[in-house]
LOPA-775878 format. One record per atom (N, C-alpha, C): residue in three letters; y, x, z; residue number from 1; atom name. Coordinates in steps of 0.2 Angstrom, whole numbers, always signed. Last residue first. Layout:
BEGIN
@aa: ALA y: Y x: X z: Z i: NUM at: CA
...
***
This chain:
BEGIN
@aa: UNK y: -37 x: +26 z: -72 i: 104 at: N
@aa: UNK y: -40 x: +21 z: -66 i: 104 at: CA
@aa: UNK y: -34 x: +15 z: -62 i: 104 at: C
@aa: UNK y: -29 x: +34 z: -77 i: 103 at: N
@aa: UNK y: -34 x: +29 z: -82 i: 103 at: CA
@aa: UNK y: -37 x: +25 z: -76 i: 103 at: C
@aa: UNK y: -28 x: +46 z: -68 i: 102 at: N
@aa: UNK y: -22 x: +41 z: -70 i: 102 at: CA
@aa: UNK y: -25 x: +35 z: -77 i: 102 at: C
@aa: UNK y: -40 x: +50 z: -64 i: 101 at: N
@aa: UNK y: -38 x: +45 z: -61 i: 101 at: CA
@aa: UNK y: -30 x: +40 z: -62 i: 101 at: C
@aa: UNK y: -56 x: +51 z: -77 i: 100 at: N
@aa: UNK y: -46 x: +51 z: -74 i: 100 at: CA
@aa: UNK y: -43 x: +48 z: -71 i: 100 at: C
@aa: UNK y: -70 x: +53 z: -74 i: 99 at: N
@aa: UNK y: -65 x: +48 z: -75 i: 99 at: CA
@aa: UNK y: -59 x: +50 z: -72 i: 99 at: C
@aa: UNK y: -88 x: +58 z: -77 i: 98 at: N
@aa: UNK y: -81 x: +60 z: -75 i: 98 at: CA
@aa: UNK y: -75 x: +53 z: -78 i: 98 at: C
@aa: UNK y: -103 x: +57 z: -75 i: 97 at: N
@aa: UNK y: -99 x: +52 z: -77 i: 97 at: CA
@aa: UNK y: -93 x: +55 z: -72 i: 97 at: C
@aa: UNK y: -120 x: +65 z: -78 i: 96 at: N
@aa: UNK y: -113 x: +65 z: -75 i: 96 at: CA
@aa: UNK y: -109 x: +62 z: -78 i: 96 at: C
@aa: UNK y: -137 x: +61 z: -74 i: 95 at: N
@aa: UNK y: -130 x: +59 z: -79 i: 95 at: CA
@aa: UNK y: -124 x: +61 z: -73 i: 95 at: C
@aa: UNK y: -154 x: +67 z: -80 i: 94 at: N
@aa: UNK y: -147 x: +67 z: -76 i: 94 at: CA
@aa: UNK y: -140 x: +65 z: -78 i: 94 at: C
@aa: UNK y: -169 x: +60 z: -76 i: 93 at: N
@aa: UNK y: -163 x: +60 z: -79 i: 93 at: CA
@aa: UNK y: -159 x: +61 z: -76 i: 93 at: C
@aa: UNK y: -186 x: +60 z: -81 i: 92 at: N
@aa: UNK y: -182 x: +61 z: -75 i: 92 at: CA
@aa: UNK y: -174 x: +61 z: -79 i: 92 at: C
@aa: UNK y: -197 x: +46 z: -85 i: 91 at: N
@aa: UNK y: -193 x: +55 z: -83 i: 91 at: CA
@aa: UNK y: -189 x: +52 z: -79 i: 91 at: C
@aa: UNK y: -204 x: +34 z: -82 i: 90 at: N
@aa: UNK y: -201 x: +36 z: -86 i: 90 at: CA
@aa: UNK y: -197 x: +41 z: -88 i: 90 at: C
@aa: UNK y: -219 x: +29 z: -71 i: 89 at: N
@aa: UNK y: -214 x: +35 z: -72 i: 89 at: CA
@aa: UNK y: -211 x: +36 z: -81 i: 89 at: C
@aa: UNK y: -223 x: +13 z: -71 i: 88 at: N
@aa: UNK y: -223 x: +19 z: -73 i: 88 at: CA
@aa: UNK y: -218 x: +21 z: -73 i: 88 at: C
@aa: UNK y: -219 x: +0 z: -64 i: 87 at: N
@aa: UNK y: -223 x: +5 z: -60 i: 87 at: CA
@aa: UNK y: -226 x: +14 z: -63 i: 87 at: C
@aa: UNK y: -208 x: -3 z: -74 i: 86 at: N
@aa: UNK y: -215 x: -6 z: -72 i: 86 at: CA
@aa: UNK y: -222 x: -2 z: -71 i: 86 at: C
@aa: UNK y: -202 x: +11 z: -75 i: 85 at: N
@aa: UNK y: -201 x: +5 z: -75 i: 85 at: CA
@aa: UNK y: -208 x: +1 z: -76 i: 85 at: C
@aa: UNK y: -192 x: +23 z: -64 i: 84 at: N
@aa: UNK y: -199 x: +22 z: -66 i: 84 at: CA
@aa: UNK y: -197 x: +14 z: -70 i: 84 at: C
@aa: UNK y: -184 x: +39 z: -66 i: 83 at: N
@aa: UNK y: -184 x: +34 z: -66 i: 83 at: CA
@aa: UNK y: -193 x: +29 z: -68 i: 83 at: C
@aa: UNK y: -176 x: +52 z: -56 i: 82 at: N
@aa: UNK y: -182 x: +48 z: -59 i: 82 at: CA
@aa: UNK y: -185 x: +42 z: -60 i: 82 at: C
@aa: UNK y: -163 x: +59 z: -54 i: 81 at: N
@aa: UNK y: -166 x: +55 z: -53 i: 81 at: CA
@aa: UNK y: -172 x: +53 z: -56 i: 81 at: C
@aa: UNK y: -146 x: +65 z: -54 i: 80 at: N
@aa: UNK y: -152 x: +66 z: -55 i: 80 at: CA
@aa: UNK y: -159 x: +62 z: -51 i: 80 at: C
@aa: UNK y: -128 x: +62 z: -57 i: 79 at: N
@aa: UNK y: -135 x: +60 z: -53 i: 79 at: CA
@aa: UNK y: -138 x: +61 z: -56 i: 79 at: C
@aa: UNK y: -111 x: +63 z: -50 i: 78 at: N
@aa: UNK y: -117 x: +67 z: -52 i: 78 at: CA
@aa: UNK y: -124 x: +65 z: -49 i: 78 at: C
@aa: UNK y: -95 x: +60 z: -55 i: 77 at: N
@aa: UNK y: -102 x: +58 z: -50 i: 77 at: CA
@aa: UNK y: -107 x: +61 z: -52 i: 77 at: C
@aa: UNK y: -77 x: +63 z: -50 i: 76 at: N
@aa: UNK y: -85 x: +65 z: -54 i: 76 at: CA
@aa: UNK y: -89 x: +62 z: -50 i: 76 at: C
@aa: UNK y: -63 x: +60 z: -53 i: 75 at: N
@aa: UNK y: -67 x: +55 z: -50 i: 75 at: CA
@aa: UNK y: -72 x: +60 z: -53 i: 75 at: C
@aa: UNK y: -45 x: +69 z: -55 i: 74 at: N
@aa: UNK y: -51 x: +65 z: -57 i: 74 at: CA
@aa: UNK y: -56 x: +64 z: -52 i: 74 at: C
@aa: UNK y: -35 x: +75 z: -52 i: 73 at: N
@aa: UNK y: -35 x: +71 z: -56 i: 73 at: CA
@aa: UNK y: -39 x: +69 z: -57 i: 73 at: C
@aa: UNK y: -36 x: +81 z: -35 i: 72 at: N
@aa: UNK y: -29 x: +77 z: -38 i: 72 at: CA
@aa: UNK y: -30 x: +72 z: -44 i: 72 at: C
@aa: UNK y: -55 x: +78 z: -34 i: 71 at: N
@aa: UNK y: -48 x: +80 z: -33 i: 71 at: CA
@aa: UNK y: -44 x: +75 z: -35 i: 71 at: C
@aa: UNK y: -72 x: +71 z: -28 i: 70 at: N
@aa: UNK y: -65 x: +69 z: -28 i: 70 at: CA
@aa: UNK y: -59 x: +75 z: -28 i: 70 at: C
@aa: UNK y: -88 x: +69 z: -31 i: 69 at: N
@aa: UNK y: -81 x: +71 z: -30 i: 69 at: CA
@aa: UNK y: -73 x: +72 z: -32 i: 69 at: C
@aa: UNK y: -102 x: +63 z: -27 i: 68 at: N
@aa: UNK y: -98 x: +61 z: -27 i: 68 at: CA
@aa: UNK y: -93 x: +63 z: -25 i: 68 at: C
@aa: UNK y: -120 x: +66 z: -31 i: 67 at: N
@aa: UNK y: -114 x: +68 z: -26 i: 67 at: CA
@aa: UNK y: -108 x: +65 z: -32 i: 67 at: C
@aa: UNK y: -136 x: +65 z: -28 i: 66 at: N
@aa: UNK y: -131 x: +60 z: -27 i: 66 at: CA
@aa: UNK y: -124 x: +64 z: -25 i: 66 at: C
@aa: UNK y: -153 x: +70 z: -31 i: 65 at: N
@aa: UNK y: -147 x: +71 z: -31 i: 65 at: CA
@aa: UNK y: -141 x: +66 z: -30 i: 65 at: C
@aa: UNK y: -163 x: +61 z: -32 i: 64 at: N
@aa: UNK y: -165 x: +68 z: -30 i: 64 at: CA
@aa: UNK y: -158 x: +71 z: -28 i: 64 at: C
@aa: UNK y: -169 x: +45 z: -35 i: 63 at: N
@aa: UNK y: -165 x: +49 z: -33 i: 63 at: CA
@aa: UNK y: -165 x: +55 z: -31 i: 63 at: C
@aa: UNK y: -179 x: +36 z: -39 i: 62 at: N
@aa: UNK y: -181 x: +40 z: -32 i: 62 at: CA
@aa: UNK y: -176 x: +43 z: -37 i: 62 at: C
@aa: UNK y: -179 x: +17 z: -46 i: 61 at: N
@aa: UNK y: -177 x: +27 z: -45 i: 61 at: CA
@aa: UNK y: -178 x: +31 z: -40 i: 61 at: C
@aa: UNK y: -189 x: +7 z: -55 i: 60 at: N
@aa: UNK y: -187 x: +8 z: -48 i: 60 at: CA
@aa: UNK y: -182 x: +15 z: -50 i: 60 at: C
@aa: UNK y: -187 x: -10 z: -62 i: 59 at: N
@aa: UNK y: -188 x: -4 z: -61 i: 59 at: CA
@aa: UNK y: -188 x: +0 z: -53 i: 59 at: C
@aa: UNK y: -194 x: -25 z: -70 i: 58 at: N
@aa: UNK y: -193 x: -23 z: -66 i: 58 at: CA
@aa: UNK y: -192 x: -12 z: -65 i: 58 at: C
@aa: UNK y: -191 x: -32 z: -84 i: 57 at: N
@aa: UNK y: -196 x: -29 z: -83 i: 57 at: CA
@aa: UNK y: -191 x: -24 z: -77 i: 57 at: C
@aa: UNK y: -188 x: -48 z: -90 i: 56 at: N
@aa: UNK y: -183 x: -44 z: -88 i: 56 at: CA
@aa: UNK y: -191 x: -39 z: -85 i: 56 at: C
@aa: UNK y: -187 x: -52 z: -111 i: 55 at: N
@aa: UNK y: -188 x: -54 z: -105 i: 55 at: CA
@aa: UNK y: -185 x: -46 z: -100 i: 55 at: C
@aa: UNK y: -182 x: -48 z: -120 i: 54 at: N
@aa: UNK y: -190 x: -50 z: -123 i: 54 at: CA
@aa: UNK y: -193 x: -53 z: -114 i: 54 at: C
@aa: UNK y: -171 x: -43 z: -121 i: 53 at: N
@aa: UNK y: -172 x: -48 z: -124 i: 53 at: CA
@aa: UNK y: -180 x: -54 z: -125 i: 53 at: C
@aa: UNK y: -170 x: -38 z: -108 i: 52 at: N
@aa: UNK y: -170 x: -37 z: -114 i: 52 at: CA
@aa: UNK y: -171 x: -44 z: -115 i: 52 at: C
@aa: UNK y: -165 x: -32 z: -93 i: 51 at: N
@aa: UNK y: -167 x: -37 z: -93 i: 51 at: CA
@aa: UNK y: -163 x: -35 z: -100 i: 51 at: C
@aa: UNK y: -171 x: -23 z: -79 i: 50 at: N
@aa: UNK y: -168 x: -21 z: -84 i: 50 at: CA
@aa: UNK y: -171 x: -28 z: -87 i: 50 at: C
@aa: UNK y: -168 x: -19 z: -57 i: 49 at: N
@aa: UNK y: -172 x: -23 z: -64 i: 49 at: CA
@aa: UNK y: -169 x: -21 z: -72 i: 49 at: C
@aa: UNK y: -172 x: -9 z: -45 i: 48 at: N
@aa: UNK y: -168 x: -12 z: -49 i: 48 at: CA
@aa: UNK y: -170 x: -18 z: -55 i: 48 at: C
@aa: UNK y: -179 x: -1 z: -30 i: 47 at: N
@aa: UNK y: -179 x: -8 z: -37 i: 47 at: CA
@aa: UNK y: -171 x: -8 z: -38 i: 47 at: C
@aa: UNK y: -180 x: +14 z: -23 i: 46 at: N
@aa: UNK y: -174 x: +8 z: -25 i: 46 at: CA
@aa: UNK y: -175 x: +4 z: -30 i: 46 at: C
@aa: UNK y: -183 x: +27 z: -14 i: 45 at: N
@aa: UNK y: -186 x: +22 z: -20 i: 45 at: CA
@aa: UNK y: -183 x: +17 z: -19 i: 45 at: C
@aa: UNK y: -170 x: +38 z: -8 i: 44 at: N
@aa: UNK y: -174 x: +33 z: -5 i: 44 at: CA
@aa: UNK y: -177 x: +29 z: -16 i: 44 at: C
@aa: UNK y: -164 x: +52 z: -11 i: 43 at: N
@aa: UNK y: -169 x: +52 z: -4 i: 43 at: CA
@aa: UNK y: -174 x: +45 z: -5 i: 43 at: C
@aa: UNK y: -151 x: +44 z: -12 i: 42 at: N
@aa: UNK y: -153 x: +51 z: -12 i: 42 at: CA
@aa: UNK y: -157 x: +49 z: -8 i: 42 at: C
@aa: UNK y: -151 x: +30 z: -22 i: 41 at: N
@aa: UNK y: -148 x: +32 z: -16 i: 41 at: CA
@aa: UNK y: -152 x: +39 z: -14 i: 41 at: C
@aa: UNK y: -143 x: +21 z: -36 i: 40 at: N
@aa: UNK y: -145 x: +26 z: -33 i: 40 at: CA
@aa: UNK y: -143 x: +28 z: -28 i: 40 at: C
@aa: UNK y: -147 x: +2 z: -40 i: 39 at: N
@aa: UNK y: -143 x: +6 z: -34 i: 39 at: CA
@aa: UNK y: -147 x: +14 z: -34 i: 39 at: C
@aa: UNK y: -143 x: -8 z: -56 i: 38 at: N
@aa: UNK y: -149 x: -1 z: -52 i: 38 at: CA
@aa: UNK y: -144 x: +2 z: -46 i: 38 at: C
@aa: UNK y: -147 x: -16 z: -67 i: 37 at: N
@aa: UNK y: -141 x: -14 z: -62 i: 37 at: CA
@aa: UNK y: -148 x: -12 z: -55 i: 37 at: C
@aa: UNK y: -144 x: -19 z: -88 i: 36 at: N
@aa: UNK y: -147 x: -16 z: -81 i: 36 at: CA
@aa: UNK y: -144 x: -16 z: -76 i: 36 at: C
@aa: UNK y: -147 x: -27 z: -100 i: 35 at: N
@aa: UNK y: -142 x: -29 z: -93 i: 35 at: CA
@aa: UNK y: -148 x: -25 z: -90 i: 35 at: C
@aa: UNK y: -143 x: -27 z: -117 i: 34 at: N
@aa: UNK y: -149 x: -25 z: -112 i: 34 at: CA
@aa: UNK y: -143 x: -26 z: -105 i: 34 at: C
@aa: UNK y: -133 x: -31 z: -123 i: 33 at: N
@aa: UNK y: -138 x: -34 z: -126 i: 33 at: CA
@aa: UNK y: -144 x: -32 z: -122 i: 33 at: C
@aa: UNK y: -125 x: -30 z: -106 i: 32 at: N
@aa: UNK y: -123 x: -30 z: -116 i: 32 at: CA
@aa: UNK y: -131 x: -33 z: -118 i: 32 at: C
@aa: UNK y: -117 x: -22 z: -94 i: 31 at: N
@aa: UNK y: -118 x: -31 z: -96 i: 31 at: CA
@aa: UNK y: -119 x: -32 z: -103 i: 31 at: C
@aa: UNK y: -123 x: -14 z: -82 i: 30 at: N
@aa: UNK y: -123 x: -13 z: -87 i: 30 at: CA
@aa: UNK y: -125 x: -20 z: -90 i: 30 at: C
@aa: UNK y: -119 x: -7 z: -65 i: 29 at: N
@aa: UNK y: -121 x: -14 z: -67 i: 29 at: CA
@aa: UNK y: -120 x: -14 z: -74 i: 29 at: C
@aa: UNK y: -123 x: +4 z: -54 i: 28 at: N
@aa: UNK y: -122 x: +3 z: -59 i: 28 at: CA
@aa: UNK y: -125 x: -4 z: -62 i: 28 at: C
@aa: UNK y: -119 x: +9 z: -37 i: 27 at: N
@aa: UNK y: -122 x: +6 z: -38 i: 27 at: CA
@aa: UNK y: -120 x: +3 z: -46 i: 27 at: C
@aa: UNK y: -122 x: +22 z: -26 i: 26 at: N
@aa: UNK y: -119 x: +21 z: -32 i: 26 at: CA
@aa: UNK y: -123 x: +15 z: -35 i: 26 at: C
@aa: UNK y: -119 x: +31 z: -7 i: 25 at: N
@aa: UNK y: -124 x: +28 z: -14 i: 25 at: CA
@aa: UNK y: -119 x: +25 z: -20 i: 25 at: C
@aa: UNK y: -114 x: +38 z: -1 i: 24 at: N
@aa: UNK y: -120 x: +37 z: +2 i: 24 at: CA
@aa: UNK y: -125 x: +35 z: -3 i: 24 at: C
@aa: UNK y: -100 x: +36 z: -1 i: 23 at: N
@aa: UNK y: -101 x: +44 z: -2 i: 23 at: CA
@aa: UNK y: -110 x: +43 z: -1 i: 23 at: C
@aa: UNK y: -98 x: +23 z: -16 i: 22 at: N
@aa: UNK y: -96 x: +27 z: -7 i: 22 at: CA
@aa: UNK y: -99 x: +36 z: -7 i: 22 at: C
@aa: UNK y: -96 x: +10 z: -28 i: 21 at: N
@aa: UNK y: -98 x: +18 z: -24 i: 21 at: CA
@aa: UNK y: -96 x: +20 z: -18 i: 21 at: C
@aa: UNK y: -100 x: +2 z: -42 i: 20 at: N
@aa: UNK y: -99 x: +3 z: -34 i: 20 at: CA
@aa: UNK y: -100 x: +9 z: -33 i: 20 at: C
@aa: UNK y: -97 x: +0 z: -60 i: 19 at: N
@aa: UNK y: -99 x: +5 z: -52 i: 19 at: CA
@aa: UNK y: -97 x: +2 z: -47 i: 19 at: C
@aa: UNK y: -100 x: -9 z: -72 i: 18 at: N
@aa: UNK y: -97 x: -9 z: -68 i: 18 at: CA
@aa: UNK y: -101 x: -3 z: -62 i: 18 at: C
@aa: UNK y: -97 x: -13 z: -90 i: 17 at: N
@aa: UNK y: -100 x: -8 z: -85 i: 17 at: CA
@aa: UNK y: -96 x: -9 z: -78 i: 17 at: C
@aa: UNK y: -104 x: -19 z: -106 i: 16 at: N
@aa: UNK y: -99 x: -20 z: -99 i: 16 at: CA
@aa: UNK y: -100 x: -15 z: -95 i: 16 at: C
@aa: UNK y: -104 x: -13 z: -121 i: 15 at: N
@aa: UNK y: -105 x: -12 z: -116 i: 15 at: CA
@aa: UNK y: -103 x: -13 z: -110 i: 15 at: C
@aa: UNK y: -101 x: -16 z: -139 i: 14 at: N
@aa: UNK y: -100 x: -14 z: -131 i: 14 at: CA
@aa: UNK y: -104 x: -17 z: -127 i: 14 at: C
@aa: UNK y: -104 x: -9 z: -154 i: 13 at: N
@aa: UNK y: -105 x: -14 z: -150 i: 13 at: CA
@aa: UNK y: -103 x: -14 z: -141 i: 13 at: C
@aa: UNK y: -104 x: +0 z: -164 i: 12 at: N
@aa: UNK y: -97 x: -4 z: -160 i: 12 at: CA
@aa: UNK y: -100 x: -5 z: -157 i: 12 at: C
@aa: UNK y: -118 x: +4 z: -169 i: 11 at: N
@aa: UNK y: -114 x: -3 z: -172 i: 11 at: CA
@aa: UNK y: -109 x: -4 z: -170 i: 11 at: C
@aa: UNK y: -120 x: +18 z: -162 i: 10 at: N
@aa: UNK y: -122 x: +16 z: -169 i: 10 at: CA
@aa: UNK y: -120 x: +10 z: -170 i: 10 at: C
@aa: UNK y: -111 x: +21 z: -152 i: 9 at: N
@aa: UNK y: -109 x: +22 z: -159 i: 9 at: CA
@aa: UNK y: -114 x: +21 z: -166 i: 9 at: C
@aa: UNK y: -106 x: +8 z: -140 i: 8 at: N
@aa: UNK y: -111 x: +10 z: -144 i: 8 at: CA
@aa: UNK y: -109 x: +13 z: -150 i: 8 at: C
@aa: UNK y: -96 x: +9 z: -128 i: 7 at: N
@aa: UNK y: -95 x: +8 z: -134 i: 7 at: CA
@aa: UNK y: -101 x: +9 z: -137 i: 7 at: C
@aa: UNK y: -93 x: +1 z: -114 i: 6 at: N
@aa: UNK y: -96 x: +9 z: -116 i: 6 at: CA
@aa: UNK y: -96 x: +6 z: -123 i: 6 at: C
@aa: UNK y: -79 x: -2 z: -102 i: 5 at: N
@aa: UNK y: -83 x: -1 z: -108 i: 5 at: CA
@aa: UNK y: -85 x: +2 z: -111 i: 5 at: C
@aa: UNK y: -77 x: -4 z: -85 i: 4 at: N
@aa: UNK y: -74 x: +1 z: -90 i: 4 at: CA
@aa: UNK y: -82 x: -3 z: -97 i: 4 at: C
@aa: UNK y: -73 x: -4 z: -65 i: 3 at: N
@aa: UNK y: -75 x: -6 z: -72 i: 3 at: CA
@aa: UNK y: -72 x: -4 z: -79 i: 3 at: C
@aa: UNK y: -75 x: +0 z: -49 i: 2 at: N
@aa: UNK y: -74 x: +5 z: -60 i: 2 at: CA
@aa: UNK y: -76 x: -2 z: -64 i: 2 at: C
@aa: UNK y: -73 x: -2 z: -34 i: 1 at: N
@aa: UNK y: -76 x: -4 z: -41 i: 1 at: CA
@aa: UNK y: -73 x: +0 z: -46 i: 1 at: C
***
């Protein structure tokens, strides 16, 4: 597990965040004024949910990409993916999330 806080720069506000991960999947848990927690896994459609204020509206990701690596100083993950939320296609996104191992 990672746990770590994202800061919002329009207000300060944070962001809980927590990863799971292996070399097969990654699992992201977002704890703030929107709470999302969504498994990416290469190859496979995966519900998640996202849950506002306004209630909680079900999602999916079909996954294109999933790589997780490792040297001396650091943790990289890299995902590409397409997101859908209540049954509709929301694009496609790619996020890479780097971390220092001596901050871990």
């Amino acid at each position: 597990y990672l746990f770590f806080n994202e800061t919002n720069f329009d207000d300060n506000s944070i962001t809980k965040c927590r990863m799971e991960f292996n070399h097969e999947e990654i699992r992201i848990r977002r704890d703030g004024a929107v709470i999302i927690d969504q498994i990416y896994k290469t190859g496979d459609l995966v519900p998640g949910y996202i849950k506002t204020i306004y209630g909680q509206l079900n999602s999916e990701v079909k996954t294109h990409c999933y790589v997780l690596q490792e040297n001396d100083t650091n943790v990289e993950f890299t995902l590409d993916y397409d997101l859908f939320v209540s049954d509709e296609r929301s694009g496609n996104y790619k996020l890479i999330i780097q971390f220092n191992k001596e901050d871990m």
